[in-house]
LOLUM-841893 format. One record per residue (C-alpha): z, x, y. Coordinates in steps of 0.001 Angstrom, whole numbers, padded with zeros to 6 digits, always signed. Each point is the difference from the previous one (the first is absolute). Example, Ala and Ser with C-alpha at 12.3 -4.5 7.8 and 13.67 -1.06 7.14 Angstrom:
% residues 2
+007800+012300-004500/-000660+001370+003440/
***
This chain:
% residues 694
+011074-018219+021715/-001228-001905-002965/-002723+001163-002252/-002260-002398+001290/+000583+000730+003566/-000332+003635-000842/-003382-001150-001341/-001160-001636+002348/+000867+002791+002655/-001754+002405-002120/-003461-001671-000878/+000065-002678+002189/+001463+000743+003302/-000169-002889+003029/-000050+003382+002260/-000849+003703-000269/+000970+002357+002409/-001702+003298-000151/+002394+002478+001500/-002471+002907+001446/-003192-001576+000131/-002492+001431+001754/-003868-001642+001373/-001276+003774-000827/-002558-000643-003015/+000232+003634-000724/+003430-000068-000725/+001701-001469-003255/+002474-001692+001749/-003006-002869+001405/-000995-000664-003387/+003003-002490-001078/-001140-002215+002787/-003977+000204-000386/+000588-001278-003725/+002370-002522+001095/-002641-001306+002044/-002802+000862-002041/+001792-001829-002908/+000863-003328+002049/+003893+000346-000453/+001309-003092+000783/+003318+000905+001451/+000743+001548+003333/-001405+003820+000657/+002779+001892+002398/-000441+003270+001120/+002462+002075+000922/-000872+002854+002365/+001690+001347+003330/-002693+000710+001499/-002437-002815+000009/+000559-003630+000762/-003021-000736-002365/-001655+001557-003465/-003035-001354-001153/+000029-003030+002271/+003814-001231-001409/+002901-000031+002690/+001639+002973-001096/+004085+000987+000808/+001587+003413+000885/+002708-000603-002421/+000818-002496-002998/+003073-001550+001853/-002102-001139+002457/-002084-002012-002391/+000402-003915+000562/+000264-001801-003026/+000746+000541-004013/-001518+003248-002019/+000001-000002-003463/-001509+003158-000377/+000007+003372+002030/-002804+003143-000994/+001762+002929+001459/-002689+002755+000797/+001768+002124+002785/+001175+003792-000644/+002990+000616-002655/+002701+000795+002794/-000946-003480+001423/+000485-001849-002489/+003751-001109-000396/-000312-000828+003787/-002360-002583-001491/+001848-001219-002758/+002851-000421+002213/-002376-002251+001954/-001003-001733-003083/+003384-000342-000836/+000774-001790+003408/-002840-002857+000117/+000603-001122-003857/-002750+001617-001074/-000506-000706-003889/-001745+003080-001563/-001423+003559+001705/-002711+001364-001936/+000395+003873+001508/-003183+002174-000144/+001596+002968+001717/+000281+002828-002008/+002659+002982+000131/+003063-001532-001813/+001282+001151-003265/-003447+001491-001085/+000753+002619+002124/+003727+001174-001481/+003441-000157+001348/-000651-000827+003403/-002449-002510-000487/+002609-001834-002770/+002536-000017+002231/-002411-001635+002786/-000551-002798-002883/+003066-000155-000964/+000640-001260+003879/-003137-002362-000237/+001109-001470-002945/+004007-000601+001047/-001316-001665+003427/-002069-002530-001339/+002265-000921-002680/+002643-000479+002583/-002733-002405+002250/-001327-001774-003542/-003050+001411-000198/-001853+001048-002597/-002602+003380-000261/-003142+001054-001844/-000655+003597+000682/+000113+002305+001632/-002737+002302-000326/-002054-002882-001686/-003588-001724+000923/+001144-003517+000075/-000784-003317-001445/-003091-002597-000685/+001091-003765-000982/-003948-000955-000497/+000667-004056-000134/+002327+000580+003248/-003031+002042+001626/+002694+002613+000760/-000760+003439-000279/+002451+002044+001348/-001307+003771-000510/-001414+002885+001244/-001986+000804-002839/-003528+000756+000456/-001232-001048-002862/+001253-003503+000531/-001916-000364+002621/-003303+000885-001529/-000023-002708-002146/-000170-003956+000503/+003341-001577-001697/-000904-001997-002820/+002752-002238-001341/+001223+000903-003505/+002681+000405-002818/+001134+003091+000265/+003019+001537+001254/+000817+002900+000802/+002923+002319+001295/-000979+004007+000370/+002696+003301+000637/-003283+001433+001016/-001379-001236+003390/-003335+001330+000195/-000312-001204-004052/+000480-003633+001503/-003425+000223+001729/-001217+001751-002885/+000966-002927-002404/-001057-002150+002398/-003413+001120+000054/-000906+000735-003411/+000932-003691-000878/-001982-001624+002427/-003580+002299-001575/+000874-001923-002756/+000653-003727+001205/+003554+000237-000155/+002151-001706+002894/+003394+001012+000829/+003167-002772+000896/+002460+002397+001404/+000145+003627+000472/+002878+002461+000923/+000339+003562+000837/+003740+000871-000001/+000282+003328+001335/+003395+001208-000332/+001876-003049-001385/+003085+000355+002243/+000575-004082-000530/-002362-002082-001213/-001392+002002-003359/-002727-000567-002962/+002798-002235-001862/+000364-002598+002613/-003602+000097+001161/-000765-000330-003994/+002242-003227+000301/-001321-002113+002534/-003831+001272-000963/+000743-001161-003517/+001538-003701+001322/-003339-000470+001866/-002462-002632-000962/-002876+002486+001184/+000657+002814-002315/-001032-000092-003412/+000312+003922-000820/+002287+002400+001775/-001481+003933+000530/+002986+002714+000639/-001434+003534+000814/+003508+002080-000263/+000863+003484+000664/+003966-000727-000975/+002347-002239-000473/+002519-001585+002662/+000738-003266-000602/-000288-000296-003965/+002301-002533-000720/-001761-002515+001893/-003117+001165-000957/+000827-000690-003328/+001520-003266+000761/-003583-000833+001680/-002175+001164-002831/+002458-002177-002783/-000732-003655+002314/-003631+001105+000474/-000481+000197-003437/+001548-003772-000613/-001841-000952+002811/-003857+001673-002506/-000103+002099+003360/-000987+003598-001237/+002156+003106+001673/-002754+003013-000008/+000889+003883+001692/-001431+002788+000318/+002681+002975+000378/-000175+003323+001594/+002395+002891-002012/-001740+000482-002857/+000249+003855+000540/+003506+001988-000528/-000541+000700+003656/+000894-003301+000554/+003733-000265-000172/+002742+001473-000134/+002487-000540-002545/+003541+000534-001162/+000946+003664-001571/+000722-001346-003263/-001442+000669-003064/-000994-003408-000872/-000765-000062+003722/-002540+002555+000541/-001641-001041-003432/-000608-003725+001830/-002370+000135+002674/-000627-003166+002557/-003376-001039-001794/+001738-000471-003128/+002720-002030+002298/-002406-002064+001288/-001789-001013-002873/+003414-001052-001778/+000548-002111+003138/-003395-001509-000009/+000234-000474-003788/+003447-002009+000430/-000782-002173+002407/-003313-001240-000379/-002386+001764+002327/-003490+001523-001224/-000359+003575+001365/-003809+001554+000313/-000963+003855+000555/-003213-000467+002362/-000141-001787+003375/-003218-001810-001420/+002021-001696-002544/+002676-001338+002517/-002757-001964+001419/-001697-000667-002993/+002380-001024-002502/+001496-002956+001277/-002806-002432-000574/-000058+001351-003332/+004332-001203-001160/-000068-002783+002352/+000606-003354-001958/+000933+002017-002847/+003465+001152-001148/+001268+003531-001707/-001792+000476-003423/+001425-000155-003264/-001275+003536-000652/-001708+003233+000959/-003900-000886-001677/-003156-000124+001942/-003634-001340-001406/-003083+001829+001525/-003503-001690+000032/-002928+002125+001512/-003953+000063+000286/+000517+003426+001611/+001715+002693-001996/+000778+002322+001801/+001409-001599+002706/+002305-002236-002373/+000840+003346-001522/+001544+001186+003332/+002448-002587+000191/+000709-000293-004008/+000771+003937+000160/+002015-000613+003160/+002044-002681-001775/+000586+002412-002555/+001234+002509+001735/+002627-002274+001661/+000942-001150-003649/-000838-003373-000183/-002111-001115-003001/-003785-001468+000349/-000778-001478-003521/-002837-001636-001391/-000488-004022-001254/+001712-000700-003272/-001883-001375-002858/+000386-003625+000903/-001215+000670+003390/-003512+001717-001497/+000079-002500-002683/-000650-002561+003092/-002473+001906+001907/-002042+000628-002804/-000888-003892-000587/-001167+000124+003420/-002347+002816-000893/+001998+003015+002172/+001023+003112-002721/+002554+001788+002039/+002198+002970-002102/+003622+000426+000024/-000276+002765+001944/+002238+000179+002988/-002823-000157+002489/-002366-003291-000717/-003056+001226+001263/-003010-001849+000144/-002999+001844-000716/-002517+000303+003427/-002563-002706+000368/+002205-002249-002270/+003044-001039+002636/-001621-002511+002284/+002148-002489+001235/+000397-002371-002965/+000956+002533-002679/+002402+001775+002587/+001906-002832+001381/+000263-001185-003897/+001411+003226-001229/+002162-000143+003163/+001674-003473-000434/+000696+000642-003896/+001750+003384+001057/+001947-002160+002700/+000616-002394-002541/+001762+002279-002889/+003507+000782+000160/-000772+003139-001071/+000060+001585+003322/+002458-000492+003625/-003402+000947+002153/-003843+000069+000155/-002025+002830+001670/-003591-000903+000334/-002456+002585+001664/-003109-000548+001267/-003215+002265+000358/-003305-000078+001976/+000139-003709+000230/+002938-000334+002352/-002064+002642+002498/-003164-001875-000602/+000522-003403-000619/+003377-001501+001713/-000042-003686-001586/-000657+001079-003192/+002599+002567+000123/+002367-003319+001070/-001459-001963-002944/+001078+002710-002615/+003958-000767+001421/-000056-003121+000685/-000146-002025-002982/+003367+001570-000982/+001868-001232+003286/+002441-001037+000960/+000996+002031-003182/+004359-000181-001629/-000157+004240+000365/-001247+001894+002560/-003692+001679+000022/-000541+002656+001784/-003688+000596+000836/-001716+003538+000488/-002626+000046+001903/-001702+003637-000967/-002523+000509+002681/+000380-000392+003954/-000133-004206+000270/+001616-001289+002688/-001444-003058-000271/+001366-001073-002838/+003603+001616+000750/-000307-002677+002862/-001251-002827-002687/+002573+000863-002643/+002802-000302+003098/-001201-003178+001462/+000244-001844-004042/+003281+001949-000089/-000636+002216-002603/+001002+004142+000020/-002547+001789+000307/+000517+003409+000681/-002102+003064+001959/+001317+002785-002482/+000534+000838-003475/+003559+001539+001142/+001140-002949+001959/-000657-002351-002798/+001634+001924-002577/+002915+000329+002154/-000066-003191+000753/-000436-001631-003774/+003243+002818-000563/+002307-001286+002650/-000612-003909-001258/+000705+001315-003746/+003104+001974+000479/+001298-002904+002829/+003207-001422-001594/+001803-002764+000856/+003395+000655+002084/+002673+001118-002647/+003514-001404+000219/+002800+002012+000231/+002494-002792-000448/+002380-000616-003056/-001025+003476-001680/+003425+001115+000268/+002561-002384-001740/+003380-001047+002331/+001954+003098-000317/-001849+002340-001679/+000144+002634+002567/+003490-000514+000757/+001374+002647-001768/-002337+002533+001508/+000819-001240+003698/+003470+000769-001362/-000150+003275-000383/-002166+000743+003283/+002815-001686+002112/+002779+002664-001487/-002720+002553+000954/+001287+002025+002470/-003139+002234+000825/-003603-001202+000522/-001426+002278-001929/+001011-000533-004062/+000235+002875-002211/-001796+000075-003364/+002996-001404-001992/+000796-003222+002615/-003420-000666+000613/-000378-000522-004277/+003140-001974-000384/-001923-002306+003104/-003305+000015-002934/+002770-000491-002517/+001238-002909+001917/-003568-001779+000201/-000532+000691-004158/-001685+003367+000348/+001558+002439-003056/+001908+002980+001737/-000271+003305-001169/+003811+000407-001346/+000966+002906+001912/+003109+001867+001230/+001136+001008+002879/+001637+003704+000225/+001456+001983+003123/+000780+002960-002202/-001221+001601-003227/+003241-000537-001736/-000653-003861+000393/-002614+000435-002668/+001981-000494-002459/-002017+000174-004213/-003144-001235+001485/-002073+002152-002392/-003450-001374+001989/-003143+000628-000129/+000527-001532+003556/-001316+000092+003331/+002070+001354+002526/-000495-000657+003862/+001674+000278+003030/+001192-003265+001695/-000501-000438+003448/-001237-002586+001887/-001126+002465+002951/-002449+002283-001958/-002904-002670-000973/-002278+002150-002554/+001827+002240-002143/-002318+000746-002436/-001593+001549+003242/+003405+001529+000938/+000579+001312-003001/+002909-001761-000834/-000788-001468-003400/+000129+001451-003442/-001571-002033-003145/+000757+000422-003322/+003493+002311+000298/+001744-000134-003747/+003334+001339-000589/+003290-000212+001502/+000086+002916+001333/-003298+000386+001361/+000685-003390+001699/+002717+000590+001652/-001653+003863+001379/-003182-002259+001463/+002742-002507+002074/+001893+003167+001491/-003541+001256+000612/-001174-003179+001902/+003229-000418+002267/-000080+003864+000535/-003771-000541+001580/+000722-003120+001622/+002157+001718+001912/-001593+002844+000855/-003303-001492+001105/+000996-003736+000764/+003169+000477+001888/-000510-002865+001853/-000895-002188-002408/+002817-002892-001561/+000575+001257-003564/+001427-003075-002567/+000634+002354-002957/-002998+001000-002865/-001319-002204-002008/-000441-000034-003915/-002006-002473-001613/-001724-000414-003347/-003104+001111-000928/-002083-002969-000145/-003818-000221-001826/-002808-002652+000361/-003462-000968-000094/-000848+000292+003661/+001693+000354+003329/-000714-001859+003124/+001851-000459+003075/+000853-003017+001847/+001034-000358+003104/+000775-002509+002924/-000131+000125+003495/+000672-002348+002880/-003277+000669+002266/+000337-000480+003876/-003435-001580-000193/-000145-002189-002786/+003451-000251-001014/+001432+000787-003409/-002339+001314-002880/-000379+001289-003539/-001463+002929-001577/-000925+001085-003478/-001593+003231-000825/-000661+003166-002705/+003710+001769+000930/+000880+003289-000782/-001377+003046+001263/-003595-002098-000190/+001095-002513+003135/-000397+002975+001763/-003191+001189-001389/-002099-003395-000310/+000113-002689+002155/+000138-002966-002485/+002262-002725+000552/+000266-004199+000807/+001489-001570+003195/+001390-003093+000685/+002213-002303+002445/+003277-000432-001795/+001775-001671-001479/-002376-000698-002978/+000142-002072-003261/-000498+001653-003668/-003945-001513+000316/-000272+001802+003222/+001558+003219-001412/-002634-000075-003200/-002681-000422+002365/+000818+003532+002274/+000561+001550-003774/-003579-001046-000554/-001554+001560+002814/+001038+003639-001361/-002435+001161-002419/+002477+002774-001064/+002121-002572-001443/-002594-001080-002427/+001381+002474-002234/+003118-001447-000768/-001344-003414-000870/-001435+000781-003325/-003227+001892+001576/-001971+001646-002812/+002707-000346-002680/+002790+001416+002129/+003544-000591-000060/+000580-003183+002261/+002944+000385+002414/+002321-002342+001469/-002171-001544+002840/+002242-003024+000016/+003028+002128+000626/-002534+001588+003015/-000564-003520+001301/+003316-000958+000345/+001023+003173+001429/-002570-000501+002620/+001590-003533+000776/+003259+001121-000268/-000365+002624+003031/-002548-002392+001991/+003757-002325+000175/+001029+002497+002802/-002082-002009+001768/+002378-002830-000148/+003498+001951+000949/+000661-001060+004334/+003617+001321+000409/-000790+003735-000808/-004068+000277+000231/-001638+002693-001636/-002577+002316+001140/-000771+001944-002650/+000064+000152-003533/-001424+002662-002738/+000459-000009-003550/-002310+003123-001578/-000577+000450-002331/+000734-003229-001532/-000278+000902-003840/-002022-002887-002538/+001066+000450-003806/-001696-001317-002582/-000574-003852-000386/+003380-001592+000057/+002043+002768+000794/+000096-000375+004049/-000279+001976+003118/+002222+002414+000978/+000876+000903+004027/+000361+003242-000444/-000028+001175+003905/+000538-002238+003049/+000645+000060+003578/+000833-002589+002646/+000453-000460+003885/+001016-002986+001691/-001501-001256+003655/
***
C-alpha cells in the first residue's frame, strides 16, 4: 500500500465498517455511528452486528465478509478474544486499515502480548494495517470522520483547524480536544494509538506532518516506540515551519526502568527524553495548558538565537509570577538597553533598565503600552516578549486587544498574560492570532519551551572516515561482551582518550621494581564496583608492600567471588588532577545511543549532576553539556582558580560519543570514571573504564 493510499484509508475512507456496533444509545459501542451521522460523513456507514439486520436505520451485516462492496476502513469494537476472528475477516475482503478499540492485549502482560503478537502477524500476512488496540480512535475533521468512542468528542461541535494531534493516552485525546476548542482552537486530525502494535506515533507523525491542514503537530507521550521515525517526522516538519510540540509523561524515577549500570541508573528517561527532543527539533512543555496554548505563540517563527525574554507589565505582580517562573527554569528576562530607552524617551515614556518594564498604574493606556511593546519587539536585545495585562483585560476586552495589537503580526513571539479571569479577551486575542494565555504558569512554560527550542542538530560528518576504525578493531578480537578495565581503555585509547599506563599481573612476583605509590585493583570483568567490593587499594608504595596487596586481592577474590572471571590484578599509576568527572555512553532501547557527562568519583553517586545527549556529538556540542554543570565552573578560571583542561574534557566527550558510529560490534555500554582533568594543557586521563557490547 502506498503512503497515499494508506492516507486516504485512514482519514478519508470511501467506507467504514464498524465491527460491533450496536443501536443501544447507552452503550459506547452506538456512539461511532451517531457521530458519523451527526457529523455528515460522506462515505458509506456499515455496521457490523450478528444480530440485527439494521443499526440506527443503516442496513447492517452479521459479519464483514458479507459486506458488498470496498472498505477502506474497519472500527473493531467487539470483546478481545474476538478480535483476530475479525482481523482475519478484514484480512479476507481487502480491508485497508482496522482501527481496534478492544482492550485486553499487551496492557494486560504475557498473555495479552502474545494475543497481539497474533493480531499483528495476521494482518500483516492479509496487508493490512492497525491502530490500536486498546485505543479511542480517530477524527479527520475536513473528512467529517470521527471514528471514536470518546465522550468528550462528542460533546463538542467539530470546528475545522490546524492542529494535529496523535495521543498514547486515550482519554487525554478528548481532553486535548476539549480544552482547545474553550479557546477557539480547531483540530485537522486527531489520533489515539493505544498500544502501537503497527501503525505508531512515528508514522502517524509522518503523514500528519505532509498534510496541508496541519500547521502545528501536538504529541502527548508516555514512552517511546517508534523514535526513529519520530525523529525523522519532527526534522521535515521543521523544513516544512511546521512546529513539533509534546507533552511527556515520566518525569518521575517511577517512570522507567533502566539498565543496572552505573552510568545507567544515574540517567533517568526524563533526561532521555529531553536529549531526544533537544536533537531533533521538537519543543517539550511541563503543563497540559501550555500544549494547547503554546502553539499559536512559535507558529511562523523559527528556534531563537538565544535563551532571553523581555517582560512588559501594567500589573506587577502578576508579571512577577511569570518573570520568577522564568527564572526558576533558567532562562534570562532582561531589561531594554540604552538605545532602546534612549528611543522611548523622545516619545515621552521613561522606562528603567530593570528587567521588568513596568508602567506605573493609571499611566499604561493603550498608546503608551502598545509603544513600549513594539520598541521591545523591535530590539534585538531579546528572543521573546511577555506582556501582562491587569484589570483592563477583565473589564474592558477591546482595549485589552488595542494594548497587543499594534505590535502584530510581531518577528518574535509575545506571549500575553491576562491576570484576572477574562475570557473574553482570551477569545479576542485567539481570533487576531495572538497567545494569550489563562495562567501565569502556562505562559512561563510556554515563553521557556520556545526559548530553549533548538533547531534539529546533525549528527553527520562529526566523525572523520576512519576514525573509529581502530576501536571497532579491537571490539571484533573481543571475545567476551563484557570488557575488563584494561580492554575497555585501550578501546578509549583507540578513539584519543589518554589511558592510564597500567600493568597487568597474575602473581605478585610479576611486580617486578615498581616502587608505586600506585593503585592496585583486581581485574575482572564480572565484579562491576570494586571500590564497593573491596577490591581496590590507592596509594600502595613500595615493592614489597605492592606485591603483599596483589596476593591479598587474588586471595579474596577467591574466597568470596569464586564465580567470578579473574584477568590478573591490576597496577596502575597514581594519577592527580583538578577535578574528576565521569563519562559514559549508552545505547538506549528508547532513544537509541546517548552521552553522559557528570561530577565522577565517589560524588556521581552522591549528587545527581550531569548532561545528556544523543550521540555521536561534535566538540561544540560537547562544550555545550560541559556548560550545563555548574561544578565545572571551577576549573575554567572561576574566582582566580587554576583553569583545567576543558578542551581535553571536550574531546574526550566526543571521542566516546564515536561508539555511536561502530555497526559490526555495537556497544551497549560504556563508563570511564573517574575521568581525571589536569591542569590547562596537560590532558585527561582515563583512569577507570568498563565496556559491554549488545
Amino acid at each position: 500500500m502506498t503512503d497515499t493510499a494508506l492516507s486516504q484509508a485512514l482519514f478519508a475512507p470511501r467506507a467504514v465498517a464498524l465491527i460491533g456496533a450496536s443501536a443501544d444509545p447507552t452503550k459506547n459501542n452506538s456512539r461511532a455511528q451517531r457521530l458519523l451521522q451527526r457529523e455528515g460523513f460522506a462515505g458509506r456507514i456499515i455496521p457490523v452486528n450478528p444480530g440485527r439486520r439494521e443499526v440506527m436505520g443503516v442496513p447492517a451485516f452479521a459479519d464483514i465478509r458479507e459486506v458488498d462492496g470496498p472498505v477502506d476502513h474497519a472500527f473493531i469494537m467487539v470483546p478481545s478474544a474476538a478480535v483476530l476472528a475479525a482481523i482475519k475477516g478484514c484480512c479476507e475482503i481487502g480491508v485497508k486499515v482496522a482501527t481496534i478499540f478492544s482492550a485486553g492485549f499487551a496492557e494486560l502482560g504475557e498473555e495479552g502480548s502474545a494475543l497481539q503478537q497474533k493480531l499483528v502477524a495476521t494482518a500483516r500476512a492479509g496487508g493490512l494495517r492497525l491502530i490500536g488496540p486498546n485505543c479511542l480512535g480517530l477524527l479527520s475533521v475536513p473528512d467529517r470522520l470521527p471514528l471514536t468512542l470518546n465522550a468528550a468528542i462528542e460533546a463538542e461541535t467539530l470546528q475545522p483547524g490546524w492542529l494535529g494531534l496523535i495521543s498514547q493516552s486515550g482519554s487525554m485525546m478528548g481532553a486535548i480536544f476539549s480544552r482547545a476548542a474553550a479557546r477557539g482552537l480547531g483540530f485537522s486530525r486527531i489520533v489515539s494509538v493505544g498500544n502501537e502494535c503497527d501503525l505508531g506515533v512515528g508514522e502517524l507523525a509522518e503523514f500528519m506532518v505532509e498534510d496541508p491542514a496541519t500547521k502545528a503537530l501536538l504529541l502527548f507521550l508516555e514512552t517511546f516506540r517508534d523514535a526513529d521515525r519520530l525523529a525523522a517526522a519532527a526534522r521535515r516538519a521543521h523544513d516544512l515551519g511546521k512546529p513539533v510540540i509534546a507533552y511527556k509523561l515520566g518525569r518521575s524515577e517511577l517512570g522507567r526502568q533502566l539498565a543496572l549500570s552505573h552510568t545507567g541508573a544515574m540517567v533517568g528517561g526524563d533526561e532521555l527524553a529531553n536529549a531526544f527532543f533537544r536533537d531533533h527539533g521538537i519543543l517539550r512543555v511541563d503543563t497540559l495548558e501550555a500544549l494547547v496554548e503554546l502553539p499559536r505563540l512559535v507558529l511562523g517563527h523559527r528556534p531563537p538565537r538565544g535563551r532571553i525574554a523581555a517582560a512588559l507589565t501594567a500589573t506587577g505582580g502578576g508579571a512577577g509570577m511569570v518573570v520568577d517562573r522564568l527564572g526558576t527554569l533558567g532562562d534570562a528576562v532582561v531589561g531594554p538597553p540604552t538605545e532602546v530607552r534612549a528611543a522611548l524617551t523622545g516619545q515621552g515614556i521613561e522606562v528603567s533598565d530593570a528587567p521588568l518594564v513596568d508602567l506605573p498604574m493609571g499611566m499604561s493606556g493603550p498608546v503608551r503600552y502598545s509603544t513600549v511593546l513594539k520598541a521591545l519587539v523591535a530590539s534585538d536585545h531579546c528572543d521573546a516578549v511577555v506582556a501582562v495585562l491587569g484589570s483592563t483585560a477583565r473589564l474592558e476586552p477591546e482595549a485589552a486587544l488595542a494594548h497587543i495589537t499594534p505590535a502584530m503580526p510581531a518577528p518574535k513571539p509575545i506571549a500575553v498574560f491576562a491576570a484576572p479571569q477574562a475570557d473574553e479577551t482570551l477569545r479576542l486575542m485567539g481570533e487576531h492570532g495572538i497567545a494569550a494565555f489563562r495562567t501565569p504558569e502556562a505562559c512561563a512554560d510556554s515563553v521557556h519551551a520556545f526559548l530553549n527550542w533548538r533547531a534539529p542538530r546533525s549528527h553527520d560528518g562529526i566523525a572523520a572516515p576512519g576514525e573509529a576504525d581502530a576501536a571497532g578493531r579491537l571490539l571484533a578480537e573481543a571475545g567476551a561482551t563484557s570488557l575488563n578495565e584494561v580492554q575497555a581503555c585501550a578501546v578509549f585509547a583507540a578513539l584519543g582518550i589518554e589511558p592510564p599506563g597500567s600493568a597487568i599481573v597474575t602473581a605478585p612476583e610479576q611486580v617486578g621494581d615498581i616502587a608505586g605509590p600506585v593503585a592496585v585493583k583486581l581485574l575482572s570483568p564480572d565484579i562491576l564496583h570494586k571500590t564497593d567490593a573491596g577490591m581496590v587499594r590507592l596509594n600502595v608504595e613500595g615493592g614489597a608492600a605492592i606485591r603483599a596487596t596483589v596476593t591479598e586481592l587474588l586471595v579474596v577474590a577467591r574466597d568470596h567471588f569464586p564465580k567470578a572471571r579473574v584477568d590478573g590484578v591490576l597496577v596502575a599509576p597514581m594519577h592527580r588532577g583538578l577535578q574528576e568527572v565521569i563519562l559514559g555512553y549508552r545505547w538506549d532501547p528508547e532513544v537509541g545511543p546517548i552521552v553522559m557527562l557528570g561530577i565522577g568519583g565517589v560524588m556521581a553517586e552522591l549528587k545527581r549532576s550531569y548532561s545528556v545527549r544523543l550521540a555521536p556529538v561534535d566538540l561544540e556540542e560537547a562544550r555545550s553539556m560541559i556548560a550545563e554543570l555548574p561544578e565545572l565552573e571551577l576549573i575554567q578560571g572561576f574566582r582566580g582558580l587554576p583553569k583545567g583542561d576543558v578542551d581535553a574534557l571536550a574531546r574526550a566527550v566526543r571521542a566516546i560519543s564515536l561508539l555511536a558510529t561502530l555497526k559490526d560490534r555495537p556497544v551497549q555500554d560504556a563508563e570511564i570514571n573517574p575521568l581525571i582533568i589536569r591542569a590547562e594543557g596537560k590532558g585527561a586521563v582515563a583512569v577507570d573504564g568498563l565496556l559491554t557490547l549488545r
